[in-house]
N, C-alpha and C positions, 0 to 999 in steps of 0.2 A: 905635540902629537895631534890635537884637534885642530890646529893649522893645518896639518898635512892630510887629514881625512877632507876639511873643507876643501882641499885645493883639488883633488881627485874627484869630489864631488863637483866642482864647479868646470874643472876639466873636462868629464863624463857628460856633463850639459852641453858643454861645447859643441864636442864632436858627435853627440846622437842629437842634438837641433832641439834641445827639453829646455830652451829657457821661457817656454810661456807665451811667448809673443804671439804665434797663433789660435792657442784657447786650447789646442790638444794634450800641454801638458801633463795634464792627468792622467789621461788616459796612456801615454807616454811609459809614465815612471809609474804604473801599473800592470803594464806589460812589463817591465824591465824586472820588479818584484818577484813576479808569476814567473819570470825565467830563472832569474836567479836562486828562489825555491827548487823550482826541477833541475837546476846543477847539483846542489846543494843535498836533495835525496836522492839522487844519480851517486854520489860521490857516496853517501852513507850505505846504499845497499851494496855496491861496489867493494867497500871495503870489509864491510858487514861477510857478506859469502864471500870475499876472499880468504877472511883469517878463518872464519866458521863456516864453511860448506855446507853441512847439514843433510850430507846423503848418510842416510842410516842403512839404507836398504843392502843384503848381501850380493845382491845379483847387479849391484848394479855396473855400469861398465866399466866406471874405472879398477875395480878390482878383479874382473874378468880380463881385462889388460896386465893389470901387474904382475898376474901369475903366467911361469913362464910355460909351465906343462899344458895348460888349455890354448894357448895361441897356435893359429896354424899357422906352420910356415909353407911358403910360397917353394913350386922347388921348377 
């Protein structure tokens, strides 16, 4: 298993140019961190208000849509 995370890791060097040889490395694979973070809470609030929504409010629209007596119809 930790053969195959070094190899993705040395892959990943590869193809974004982070093996160091110009001095930017760091700052490189500090950016890539900082991104990786913002998928990472992207995906957690994502999922977070998908399962629990969190509108308490009565008025709010989605249940002014589901009731079928308050919606106008078009004629």
């Amino acid at each position: 298993m930790f053969e195959k995370i070094l190899y993705y890791i040395n892959l990943f060097s590869e193809l974004c140019g982070f093996d160091g040889s110009e001095g930017g490395a760091v700052f490189g694979w500090v950016v890539v961190l900082f991104s990786t973070l913002i998928v990472i809470a992207a995906f957690y609030v994502w999922i977070t208000r998908s399962l629990w929504p969190g509108e308490e409010d009565e008025n709010h629209i989605k249940r002014r849509i589901l009731i079928e007596d308050e919606v106008p119809h078009a004629h």
